[in-house]
C-alpha positions in Angstrom: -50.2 -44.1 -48.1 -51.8 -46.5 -45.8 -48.2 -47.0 -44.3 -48.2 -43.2 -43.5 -51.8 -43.8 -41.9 -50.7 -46.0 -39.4 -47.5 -43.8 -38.6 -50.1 -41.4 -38.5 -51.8 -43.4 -35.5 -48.8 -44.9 -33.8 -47.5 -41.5 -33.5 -50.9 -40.4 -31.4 -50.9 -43.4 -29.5 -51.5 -42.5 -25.9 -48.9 -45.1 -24.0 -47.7 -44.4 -20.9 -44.3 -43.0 -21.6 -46.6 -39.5 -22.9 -46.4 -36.7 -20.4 -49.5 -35.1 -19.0 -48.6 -32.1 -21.6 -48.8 -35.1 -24.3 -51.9 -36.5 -23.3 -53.2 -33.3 -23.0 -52.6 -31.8 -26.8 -54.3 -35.2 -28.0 -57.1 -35.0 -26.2 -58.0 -31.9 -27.5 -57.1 -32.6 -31.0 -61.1 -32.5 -32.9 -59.5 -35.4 -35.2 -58.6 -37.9 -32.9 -60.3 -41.3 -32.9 -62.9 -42.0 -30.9 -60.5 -45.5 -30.0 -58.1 -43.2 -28.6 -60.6 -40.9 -26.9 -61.6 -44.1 -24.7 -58.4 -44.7 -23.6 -57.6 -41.0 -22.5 -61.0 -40.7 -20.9 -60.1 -43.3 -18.6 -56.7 -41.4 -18.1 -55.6 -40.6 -14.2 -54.6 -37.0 -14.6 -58.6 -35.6 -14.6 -57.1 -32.8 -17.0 -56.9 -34.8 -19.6 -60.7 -36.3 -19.1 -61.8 -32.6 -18.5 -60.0 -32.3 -22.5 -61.8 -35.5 -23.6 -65.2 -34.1 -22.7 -65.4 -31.3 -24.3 -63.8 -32.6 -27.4 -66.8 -32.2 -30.4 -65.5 -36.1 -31.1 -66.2 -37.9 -27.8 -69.1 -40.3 -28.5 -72.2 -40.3 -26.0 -70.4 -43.4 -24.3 -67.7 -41.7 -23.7 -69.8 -38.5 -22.4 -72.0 -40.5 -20.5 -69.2 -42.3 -18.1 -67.1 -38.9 -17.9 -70.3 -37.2 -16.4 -70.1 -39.9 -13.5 -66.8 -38.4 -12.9 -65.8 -38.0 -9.7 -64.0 -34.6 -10.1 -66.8 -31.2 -10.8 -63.7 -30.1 -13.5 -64.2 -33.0 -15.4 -68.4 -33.2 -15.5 -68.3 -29.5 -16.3 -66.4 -29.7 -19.8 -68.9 -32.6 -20.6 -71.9 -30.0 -19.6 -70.6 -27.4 -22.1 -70.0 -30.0 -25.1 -72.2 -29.3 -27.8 -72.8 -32.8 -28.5 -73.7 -34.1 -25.0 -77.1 -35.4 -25.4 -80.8 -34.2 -23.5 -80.3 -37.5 -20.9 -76.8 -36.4 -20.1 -77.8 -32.6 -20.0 -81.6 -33.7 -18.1 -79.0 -35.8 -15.7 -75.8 -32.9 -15.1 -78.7 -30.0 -14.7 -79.0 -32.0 -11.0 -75.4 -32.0 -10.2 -74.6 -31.3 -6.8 -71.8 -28.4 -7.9 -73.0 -25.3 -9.1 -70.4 -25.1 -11.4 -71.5 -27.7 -13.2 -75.2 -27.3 -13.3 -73.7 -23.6 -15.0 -72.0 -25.3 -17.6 -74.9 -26.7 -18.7 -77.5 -23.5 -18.3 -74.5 -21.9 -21.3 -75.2 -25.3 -23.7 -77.1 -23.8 -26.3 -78.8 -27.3 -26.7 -79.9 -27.2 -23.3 -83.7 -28.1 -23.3 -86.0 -24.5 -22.9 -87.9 -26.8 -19.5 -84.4 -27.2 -17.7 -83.1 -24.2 -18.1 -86.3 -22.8 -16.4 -85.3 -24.9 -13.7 -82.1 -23.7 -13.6 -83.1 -19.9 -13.6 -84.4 -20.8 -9.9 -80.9 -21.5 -9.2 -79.2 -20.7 -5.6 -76.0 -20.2 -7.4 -76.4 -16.4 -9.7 -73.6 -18.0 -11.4 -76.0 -20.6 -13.3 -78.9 -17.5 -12.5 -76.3 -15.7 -15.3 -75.5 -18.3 -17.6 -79.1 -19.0 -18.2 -79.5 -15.2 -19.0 -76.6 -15.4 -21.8 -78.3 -18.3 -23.0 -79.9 -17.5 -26.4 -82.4 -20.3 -26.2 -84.0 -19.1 -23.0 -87.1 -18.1 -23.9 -88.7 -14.3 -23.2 -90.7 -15.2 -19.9 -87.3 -16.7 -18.2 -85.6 -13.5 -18.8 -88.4 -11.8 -17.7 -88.0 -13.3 -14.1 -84.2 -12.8 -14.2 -84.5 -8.9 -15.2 -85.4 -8.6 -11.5 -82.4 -10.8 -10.5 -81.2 -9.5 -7.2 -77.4 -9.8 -9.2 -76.6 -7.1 -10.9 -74.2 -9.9 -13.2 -77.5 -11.5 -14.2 -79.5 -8.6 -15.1 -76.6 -7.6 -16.7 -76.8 -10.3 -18.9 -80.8 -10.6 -19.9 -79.6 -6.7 -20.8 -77.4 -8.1 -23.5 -79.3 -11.1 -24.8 -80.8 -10.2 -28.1 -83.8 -12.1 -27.3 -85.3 -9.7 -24.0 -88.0 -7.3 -25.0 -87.9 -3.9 -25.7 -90.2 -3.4 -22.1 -87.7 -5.1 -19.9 -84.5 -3.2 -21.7 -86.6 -0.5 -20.4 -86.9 -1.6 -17.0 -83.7 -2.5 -16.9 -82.3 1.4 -18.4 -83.1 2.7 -14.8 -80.9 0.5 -13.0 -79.0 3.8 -11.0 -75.6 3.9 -9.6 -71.6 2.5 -10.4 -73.3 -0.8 -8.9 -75.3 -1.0 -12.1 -72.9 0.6 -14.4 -72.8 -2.6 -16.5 -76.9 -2.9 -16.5 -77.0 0.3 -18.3 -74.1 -0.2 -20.8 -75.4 -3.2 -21.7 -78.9 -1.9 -22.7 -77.3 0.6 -24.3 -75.4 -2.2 -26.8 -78.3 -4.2 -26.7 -79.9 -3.8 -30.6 -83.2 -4.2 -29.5 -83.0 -0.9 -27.2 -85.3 2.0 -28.4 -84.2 5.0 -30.0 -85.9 6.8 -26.9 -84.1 4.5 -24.6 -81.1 5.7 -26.1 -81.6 9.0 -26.1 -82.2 8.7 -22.2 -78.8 6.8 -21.4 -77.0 9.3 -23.9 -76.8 12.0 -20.7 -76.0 8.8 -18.3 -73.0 10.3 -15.4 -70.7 7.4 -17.0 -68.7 7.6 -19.9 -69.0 4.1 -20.5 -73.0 4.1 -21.0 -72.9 6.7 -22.7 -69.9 5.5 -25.5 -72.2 2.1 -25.7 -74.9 4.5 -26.8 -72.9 6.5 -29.6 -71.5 3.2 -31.2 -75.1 1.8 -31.2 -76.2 1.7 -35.0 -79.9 2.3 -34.0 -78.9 5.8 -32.2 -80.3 8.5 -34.0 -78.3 11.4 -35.4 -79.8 14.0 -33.3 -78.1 12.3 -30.2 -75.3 11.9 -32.2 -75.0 15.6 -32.7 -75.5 15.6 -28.9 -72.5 13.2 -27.9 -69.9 14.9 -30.3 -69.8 17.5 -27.9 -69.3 14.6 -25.1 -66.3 15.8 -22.3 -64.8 12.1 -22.7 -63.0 11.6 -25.9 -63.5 7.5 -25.8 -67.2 9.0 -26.4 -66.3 11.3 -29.2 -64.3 8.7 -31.0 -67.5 6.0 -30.7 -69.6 9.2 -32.7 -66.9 8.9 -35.8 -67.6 5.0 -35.8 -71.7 5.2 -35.9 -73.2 4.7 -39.7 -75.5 7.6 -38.6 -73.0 9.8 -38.0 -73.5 12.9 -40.1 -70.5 14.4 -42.6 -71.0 17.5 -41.1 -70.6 16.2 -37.4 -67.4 13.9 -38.8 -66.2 17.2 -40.2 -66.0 18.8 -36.5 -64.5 15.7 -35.1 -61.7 16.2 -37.5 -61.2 19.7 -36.0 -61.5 18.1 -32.3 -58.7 19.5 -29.7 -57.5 15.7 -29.0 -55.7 14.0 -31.8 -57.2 10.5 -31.8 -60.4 12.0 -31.9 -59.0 14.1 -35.2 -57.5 11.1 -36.7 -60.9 8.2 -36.2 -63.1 11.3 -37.9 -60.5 12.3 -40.4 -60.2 8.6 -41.0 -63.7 7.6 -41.6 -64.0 10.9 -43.6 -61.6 9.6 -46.2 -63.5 6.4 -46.4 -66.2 8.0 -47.6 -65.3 9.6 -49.8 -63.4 6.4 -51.3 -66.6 4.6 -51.3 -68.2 7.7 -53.4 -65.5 7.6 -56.0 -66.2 4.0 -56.2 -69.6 4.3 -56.8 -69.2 6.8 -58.9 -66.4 5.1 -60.9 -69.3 2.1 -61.2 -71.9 4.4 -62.8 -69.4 5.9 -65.1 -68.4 2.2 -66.2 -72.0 1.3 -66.2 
């Protein structure tokens, strides 16, 4: 056994006859030894350092001297790694590349104070990956709603944790600019029913197909968007919980066949779940 070990290790042993490709495959192997780690993160090719820092294995030594790196690549894997630590985080949120300083805005272990910092960002790229982060508290996203980047506000429209007033806000974003503002509202579970309702009779098809999938959509809109003109729309009606048999029973009669088949489908799963259950009452 302990012979097979050290196969085991001679076999992963990074010596200079590996190729790039090589080097590469063990650096991103999550079992490798932290012995082995070292010596790839002081590799030439910065491809296989980028792979060494963002492996969930690198130690903070390791972490801490990639982040010096002299290539943005290579600091921006360590600023995504889960397990890079506050001082390295504190340290990468002043990088000089904007790329980087994103990276770490989408840790999710990035401290609440920096990424406040980094919502002021020049870059909206860093703007927008502090938006998706789900640790950013309510007040940042606040600010961001009225982003000047339509990517940003885009993305406080899809984190769970933006209130119900700036979902709002964010509803009556108008135009194709803004397409993507809307839709995301609409999939946004925190969006009211009366929000809803509103983007239901939005001019794109998209909104308006994020709206019927929404499980919080009521069945009276529902009713509404099974007689949509698109027939991505009508097909997102046969997937909503809410959805109505009745309703389900006209989308099985719809003039376009996918539409036919997703409501004749989720037709006959109901009615296999009612057999079952009452197959489980007769038993019981």
């Amino acid at each position: 056994m302990n012979d097979k070990l050290k196969e085991s290790e001679k076999v992963k042993e990074p010596d200079e006859g590996k190729s790039t490709e090589e080097k590469i495959k063990l650096a991103k192997d999550p079992n490798i030894s932290e012995k082995i780690l070292e010596e790839l993160a002081e590799d030439p090719d910065r491809e296989v350092r980028a792979w060494v820092g963002v492996n969930p294995n690198a130690s903070e030594k390791i972490l801490e001297e990639l982040a010096k790196d002299e290539y943005w690549e290579v600091r921006a894997w360590v600023g995504v790694n889960p397990n890079a630590s506050e001082k390295i985080l504190e340290e990468l949120a002043k990088d000089p590349d904007g790329d980087v300083r994103a990276a770490v805005a989408e840790n999710p272990n990035t401290r609440k104070e920096i990424l406040e910092e980094l919502a002021k960002d020049e870059y909206w790229e860093v703007r927008d990956a502090v938006a998706e982060n789900p640790n950013t508290e309510e007040g940042v996203l606040d600010k961001l709603a009225k982003d000047p980047n339509n990517y940003v506000r885009k993305d406080v429209a899809k984190n769970p944790k933006t209130r119900k007033e700036i979902l709002e806000e964010l509803a009556k974003d108008k135009g194709y600019e803004n397409l993507w503002v809307r839709e995301a509202v609409a999939k946004n579970p925190n969006t009211s029913e009366k929000i809803l309702e509103e983007l239901a009779k939005d001019e794109y098809s998209a909104v308006r197909e994020a709206v019927a999938k929404n499980p919080k959509t009521r069945k009276e809109t529902l009713r509404e968007l099974a007689n949509d003109p698109d027939s991505g729309v009508r097909i997102a009606v046969t997937e909503n919980p809410n959805t109505e048999e009745g309703v389900l029973d006209k989308l099985a009669n719809d003039p376009d066949n996918l539409v036919r088949m997703a409501a004749s489908l989720r037709l006959q799963d109901m009615l296999e779940r009612l057999l079952k259950e009452l197959g489980n009452r007769i038993r019981s």
